[in-house]
MARPA-670875 format. One record per residue: z, y negated, x of N, C-alpha, C in turn; residue in one letter. Coordinates in pm, whole numbers, padded with zeros to 5 digits, always signed. Layout:
N
ZYXZYXZYXA
...
//
This chain:
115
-01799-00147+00553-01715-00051+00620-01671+00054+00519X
-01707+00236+00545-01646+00317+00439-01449+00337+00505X
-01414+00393+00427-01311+00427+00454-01310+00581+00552X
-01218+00580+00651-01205+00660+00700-01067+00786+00745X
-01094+00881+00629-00939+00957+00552-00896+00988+00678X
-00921+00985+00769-00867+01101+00925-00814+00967+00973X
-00814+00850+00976-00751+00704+01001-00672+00659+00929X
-00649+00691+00746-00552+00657+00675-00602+00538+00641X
-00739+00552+00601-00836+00462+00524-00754+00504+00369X
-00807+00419+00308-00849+00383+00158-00911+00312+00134X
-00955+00344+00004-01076+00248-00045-01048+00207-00189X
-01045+00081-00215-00955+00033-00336-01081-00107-00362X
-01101-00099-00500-01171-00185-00549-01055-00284-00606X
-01040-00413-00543-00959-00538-00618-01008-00635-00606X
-01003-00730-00713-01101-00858-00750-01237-00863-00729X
-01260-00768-00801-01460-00785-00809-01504-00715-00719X
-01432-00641-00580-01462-00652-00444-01428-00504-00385X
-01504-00394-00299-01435-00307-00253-01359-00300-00118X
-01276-00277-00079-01227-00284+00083-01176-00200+00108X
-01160-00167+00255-01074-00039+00295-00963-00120+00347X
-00824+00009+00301-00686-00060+00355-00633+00028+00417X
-00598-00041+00512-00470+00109+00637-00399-00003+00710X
-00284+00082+00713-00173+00070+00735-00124+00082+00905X
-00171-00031+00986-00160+00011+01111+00005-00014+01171X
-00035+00013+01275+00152-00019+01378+00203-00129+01339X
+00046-00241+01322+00117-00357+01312+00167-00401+01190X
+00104-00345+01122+00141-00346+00986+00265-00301+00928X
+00248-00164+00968+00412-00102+00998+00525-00173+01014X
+00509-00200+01106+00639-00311+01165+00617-00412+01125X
+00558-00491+01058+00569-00569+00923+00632-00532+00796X
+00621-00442+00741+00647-00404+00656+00794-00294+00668X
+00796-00321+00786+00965-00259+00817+01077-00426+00809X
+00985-00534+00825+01080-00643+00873+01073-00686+00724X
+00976-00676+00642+00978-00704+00493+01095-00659+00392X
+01096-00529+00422+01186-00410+00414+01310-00395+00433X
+01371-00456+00553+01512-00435+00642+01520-00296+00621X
+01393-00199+00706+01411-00101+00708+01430-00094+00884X
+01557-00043+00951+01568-00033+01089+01479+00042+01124X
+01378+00139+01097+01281+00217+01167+01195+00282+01050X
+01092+00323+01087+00986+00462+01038+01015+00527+00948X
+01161+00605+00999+01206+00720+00877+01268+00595+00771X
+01387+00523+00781+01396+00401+00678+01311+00349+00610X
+01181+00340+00646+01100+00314+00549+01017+00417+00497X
+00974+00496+00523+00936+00669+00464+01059+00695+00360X
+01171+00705+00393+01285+00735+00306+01322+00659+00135X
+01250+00508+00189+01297+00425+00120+01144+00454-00022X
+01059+00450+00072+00935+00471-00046+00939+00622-00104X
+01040+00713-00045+01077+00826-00145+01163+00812-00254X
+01239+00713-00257+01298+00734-00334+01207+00679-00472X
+01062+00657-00459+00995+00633-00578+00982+00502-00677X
+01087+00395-00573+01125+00244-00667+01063+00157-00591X
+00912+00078-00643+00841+00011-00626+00841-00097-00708X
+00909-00237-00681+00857-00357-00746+00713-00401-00716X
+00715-00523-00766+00581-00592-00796+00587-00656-00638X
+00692-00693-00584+00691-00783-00494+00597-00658-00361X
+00701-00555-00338+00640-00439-00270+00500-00387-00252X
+00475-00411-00430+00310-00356-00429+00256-00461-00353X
+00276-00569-00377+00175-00702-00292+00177-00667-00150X
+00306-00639-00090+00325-00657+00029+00216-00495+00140X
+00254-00401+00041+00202-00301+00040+00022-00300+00044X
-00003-00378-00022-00167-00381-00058-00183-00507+00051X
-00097-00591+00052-00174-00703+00150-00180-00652+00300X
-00082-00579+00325-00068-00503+00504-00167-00433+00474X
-00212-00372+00402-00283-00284+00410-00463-00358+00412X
-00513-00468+00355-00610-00485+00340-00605-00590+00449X
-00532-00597+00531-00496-00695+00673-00565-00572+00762X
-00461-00473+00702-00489-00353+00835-00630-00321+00822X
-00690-00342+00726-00823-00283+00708-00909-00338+00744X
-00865-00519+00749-01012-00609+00868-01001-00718+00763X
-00988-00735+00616-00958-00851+00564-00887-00915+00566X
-00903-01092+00595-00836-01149+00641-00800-01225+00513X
-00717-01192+00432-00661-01216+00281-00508-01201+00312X
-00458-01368+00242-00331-01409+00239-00299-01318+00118X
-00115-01314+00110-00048-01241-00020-00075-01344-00117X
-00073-01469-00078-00094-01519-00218-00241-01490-00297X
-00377-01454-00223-00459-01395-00258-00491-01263-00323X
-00403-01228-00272-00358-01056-00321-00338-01056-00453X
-00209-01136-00449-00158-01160-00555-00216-01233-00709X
-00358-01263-00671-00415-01343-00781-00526-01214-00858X
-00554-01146-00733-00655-01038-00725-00647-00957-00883X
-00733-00928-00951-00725-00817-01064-00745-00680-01002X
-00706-00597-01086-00729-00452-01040-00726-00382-01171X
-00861-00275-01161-00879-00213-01331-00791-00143-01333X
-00744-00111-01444-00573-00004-01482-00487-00091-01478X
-00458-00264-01462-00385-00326-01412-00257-00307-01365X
-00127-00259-01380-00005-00207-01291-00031-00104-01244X
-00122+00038-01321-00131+00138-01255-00191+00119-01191X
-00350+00045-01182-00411+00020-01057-00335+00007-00948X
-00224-00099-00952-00142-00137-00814-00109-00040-00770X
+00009+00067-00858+00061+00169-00791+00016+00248-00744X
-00097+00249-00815-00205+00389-00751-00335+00370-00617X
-00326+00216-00555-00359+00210-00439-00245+00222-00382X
-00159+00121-00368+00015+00167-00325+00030+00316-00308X
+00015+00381-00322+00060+00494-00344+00012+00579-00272X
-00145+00567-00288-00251+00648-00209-00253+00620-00059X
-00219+00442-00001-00213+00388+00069-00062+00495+00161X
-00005+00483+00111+00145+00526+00166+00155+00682+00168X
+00047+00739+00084+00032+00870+00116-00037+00907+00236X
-00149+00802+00230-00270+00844+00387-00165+00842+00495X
-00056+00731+00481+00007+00692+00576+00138+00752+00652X
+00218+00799+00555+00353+00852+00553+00306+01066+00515X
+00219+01084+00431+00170+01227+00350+00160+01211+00257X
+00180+01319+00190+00111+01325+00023+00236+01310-00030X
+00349+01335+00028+00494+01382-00092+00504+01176-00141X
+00429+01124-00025+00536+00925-00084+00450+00901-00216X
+00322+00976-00215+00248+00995-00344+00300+01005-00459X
+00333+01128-00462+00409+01199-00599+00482+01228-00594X
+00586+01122-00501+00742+01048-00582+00752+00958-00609X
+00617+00837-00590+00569+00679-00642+00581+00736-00787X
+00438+00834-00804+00409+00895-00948+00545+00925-01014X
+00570+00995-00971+00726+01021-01025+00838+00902-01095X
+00845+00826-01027+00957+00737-01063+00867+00620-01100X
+00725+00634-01041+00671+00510-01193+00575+00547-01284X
+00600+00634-01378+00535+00674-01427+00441+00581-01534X
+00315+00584-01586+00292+00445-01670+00217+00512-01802X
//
């Protein structure tokens, strides 16, 4: 499967492996209940402000490679390598939440994590 940018595809090589990740409704609202974000803009708002833990990136990359058709637990995620290792994370994270939210959740990730 390629990724498809007009769907809020990405395409992220982790653990040996390439996959596409997007971020669907359902995912969404997963990652709002992850969050205790009450809605959409709460969580758009919250990934502006640019402060991404480790726990986030997982949660972030695992909705996302759920949303994408792989059927990979977080604890799998979580074992996964990625080249650049932290920047790798942030920088699917990032790209992921840009296809999803625009370009600005991009480069205010960049911003406040700089590496």
């Amino acid at each position: 499967m390629s990724a498809n940018t007009h769907r809020g595809d990405v395409s992220a090589h982790l653990g040996g492996k390439t996959y596409v990740l997007r971020l669907t409704l359902g995912a969404l609202a997963q990652m709002e209940s992850a969050f205790g974000a009450t809605d959409l803009v709460a969580l758009a708002s919250r990934f502006e402000q640019g402060r991404l833990s480790a726990r986030d990136l997982l949660v972030i990359i695992g909705l996302g490679l759920r949303g994408g058709g792989a059927a990979i637990a977080d604890e799998e995620v979580a074992a996964m390598s990625v080249e650049g290792g932290l920047q790798g994370y942030v920088r699917i994270a990032a790209d992921l939440l840009a296809a999803t939210f625009g370009a600005d959740a991009s480069r205010e990730s960049e911003a406040a994590n700089p590496i």
